[in-house]
C-alpha positions as protocol buffer text, in pm:
chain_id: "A"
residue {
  index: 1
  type: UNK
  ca { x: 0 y: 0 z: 0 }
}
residue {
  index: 2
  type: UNK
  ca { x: 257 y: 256 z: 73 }
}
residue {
  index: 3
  type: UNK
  ca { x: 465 y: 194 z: -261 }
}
residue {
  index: 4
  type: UNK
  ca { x: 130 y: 271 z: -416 }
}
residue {
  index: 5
  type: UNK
  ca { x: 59 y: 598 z: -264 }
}
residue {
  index: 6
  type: UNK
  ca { x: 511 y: 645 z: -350 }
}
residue {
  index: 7
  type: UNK
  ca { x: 430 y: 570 z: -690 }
}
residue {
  index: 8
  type: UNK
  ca { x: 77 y: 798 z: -735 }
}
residue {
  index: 9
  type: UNK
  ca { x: 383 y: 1071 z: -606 }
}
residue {
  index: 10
  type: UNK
  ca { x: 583 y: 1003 z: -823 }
}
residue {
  index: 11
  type: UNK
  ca { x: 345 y: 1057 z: -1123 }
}
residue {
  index: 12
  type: UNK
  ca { x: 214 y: 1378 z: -977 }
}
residue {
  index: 13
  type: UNK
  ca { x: 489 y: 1522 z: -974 }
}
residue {
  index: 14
  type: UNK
  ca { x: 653 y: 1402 z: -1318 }
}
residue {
  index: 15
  type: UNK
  ca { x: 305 y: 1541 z: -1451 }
}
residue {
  index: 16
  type: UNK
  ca { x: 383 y: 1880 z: -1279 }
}
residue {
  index: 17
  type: UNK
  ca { x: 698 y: 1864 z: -1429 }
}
residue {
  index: 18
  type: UNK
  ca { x: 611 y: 1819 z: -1777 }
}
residue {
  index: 19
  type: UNK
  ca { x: 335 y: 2083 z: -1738 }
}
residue {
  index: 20
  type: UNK
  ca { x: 613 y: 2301 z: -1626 }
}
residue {
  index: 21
  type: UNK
  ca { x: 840 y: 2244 z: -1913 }
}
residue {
  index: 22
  type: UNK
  ca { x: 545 y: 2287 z: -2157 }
}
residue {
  index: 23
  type: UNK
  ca { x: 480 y: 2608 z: -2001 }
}
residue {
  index: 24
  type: UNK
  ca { x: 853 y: 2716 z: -2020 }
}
residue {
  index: 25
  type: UNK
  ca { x: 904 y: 2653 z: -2378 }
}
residue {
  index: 26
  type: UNK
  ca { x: 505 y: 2848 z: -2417 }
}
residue {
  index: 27
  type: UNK
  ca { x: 657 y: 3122 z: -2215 }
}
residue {
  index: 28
  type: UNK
  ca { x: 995 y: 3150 z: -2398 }
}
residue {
  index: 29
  type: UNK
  ca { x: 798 y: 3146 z: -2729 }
}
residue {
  index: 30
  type: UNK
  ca { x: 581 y: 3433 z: -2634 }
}
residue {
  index: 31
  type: UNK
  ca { x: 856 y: 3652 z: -2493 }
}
residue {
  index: 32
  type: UNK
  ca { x: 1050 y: 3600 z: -2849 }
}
residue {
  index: 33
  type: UNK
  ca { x: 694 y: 3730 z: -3008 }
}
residue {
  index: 34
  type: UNK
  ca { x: 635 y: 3978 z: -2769 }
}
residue {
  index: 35
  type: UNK
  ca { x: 982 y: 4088 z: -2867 }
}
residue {
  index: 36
  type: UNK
  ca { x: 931 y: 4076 z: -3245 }
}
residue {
  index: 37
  type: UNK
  ca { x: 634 y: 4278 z: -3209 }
}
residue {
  index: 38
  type: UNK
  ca { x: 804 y: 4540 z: -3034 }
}
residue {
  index: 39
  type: UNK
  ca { x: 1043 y: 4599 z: -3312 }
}
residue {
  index: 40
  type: UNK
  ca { x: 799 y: 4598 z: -3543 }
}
residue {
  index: 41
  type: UNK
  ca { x: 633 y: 4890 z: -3366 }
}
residue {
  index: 42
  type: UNK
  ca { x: 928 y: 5085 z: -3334 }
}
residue {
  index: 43
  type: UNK
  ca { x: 991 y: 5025 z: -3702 }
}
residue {
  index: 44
  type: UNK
  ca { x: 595 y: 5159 z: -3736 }
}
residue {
  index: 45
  type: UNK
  ca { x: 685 y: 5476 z: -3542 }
}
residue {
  index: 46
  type: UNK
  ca { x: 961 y: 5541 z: -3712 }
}
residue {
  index: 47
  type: UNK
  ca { x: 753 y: 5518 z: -4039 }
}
residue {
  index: 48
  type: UNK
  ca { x: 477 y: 5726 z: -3931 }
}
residue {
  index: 49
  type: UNK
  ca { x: 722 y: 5989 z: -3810 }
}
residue {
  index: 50
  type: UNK
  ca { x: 882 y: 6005 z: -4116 }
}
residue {
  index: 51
  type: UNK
  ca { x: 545 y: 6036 z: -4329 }
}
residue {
  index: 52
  type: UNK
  ca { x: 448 y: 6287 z: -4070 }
}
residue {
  index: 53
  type: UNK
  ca { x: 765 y: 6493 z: -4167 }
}
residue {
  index: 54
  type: UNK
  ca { x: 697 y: 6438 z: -4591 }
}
residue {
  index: 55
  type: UNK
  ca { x: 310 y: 6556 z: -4516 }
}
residue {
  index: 56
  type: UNK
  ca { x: 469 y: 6922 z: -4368 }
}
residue {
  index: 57
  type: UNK
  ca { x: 744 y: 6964 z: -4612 }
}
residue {
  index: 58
  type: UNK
  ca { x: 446 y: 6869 z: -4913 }
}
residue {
  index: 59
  type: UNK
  ca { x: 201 y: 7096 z: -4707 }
}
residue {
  index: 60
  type: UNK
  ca { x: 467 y: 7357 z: -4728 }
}
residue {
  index: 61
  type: UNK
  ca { x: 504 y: 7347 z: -5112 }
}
residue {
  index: 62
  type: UNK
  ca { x: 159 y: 7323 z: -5163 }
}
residue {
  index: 63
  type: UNK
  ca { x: 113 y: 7690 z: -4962 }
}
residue {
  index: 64
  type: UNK
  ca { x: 387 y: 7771 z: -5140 }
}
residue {
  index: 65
  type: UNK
  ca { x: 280 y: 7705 z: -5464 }
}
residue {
  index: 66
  type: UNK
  ca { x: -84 y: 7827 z: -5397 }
}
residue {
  index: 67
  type: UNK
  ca { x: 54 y: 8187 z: -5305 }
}
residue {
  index: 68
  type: UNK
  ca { x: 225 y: 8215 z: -5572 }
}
residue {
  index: 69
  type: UNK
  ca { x: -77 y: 8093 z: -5780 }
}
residue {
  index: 70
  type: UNK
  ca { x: -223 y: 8395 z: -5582 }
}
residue {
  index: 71
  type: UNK
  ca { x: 39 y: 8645 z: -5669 }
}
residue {
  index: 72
  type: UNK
  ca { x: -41 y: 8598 z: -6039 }
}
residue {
  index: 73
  type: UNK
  ca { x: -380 y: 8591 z: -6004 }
}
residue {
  index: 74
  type: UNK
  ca { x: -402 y: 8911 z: -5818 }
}
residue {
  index: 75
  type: UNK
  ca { x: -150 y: 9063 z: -6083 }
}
residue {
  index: 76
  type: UNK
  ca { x: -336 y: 8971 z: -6352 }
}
């Protein structure tokens, strides 16, 4: 009786362990995505500050070009 309860133990806790090593690779594999995505929102900043820059320098030349549209027009 004793070596049965030993034994029930035993397969408790080599179930716990195997749960715990499933859930260790899970976690490393999540942490490596987690990562990923993080790089690939820094890389989506970056982009959208960059665009934010080329939409003011084209707003700028657009003004630009619209006063000096104006200019004419009003000389005309």
């Amino acid at each position: 009786m004793p070596l049965e309860k030993f034994e029930k133990l035993e397969d408790g806790i080599v179930r716990i362990l195997k749960s715990y090593e499933a859930l260790k690779a899970e976690n490393s594999g999540l942490r490596e995505a987690l990562d990923i995505k993080g790089r690939e929102l820094d890389e989506l900043r970056e982009r959208v500050k960059k665009l934010d820059r080329e939409k003011v320098q084209v707003r700028e030349r657009v003004d630009t070009l619209l006063e000096k549209l104006n200019a004419l027009t009003q000389g005309a």
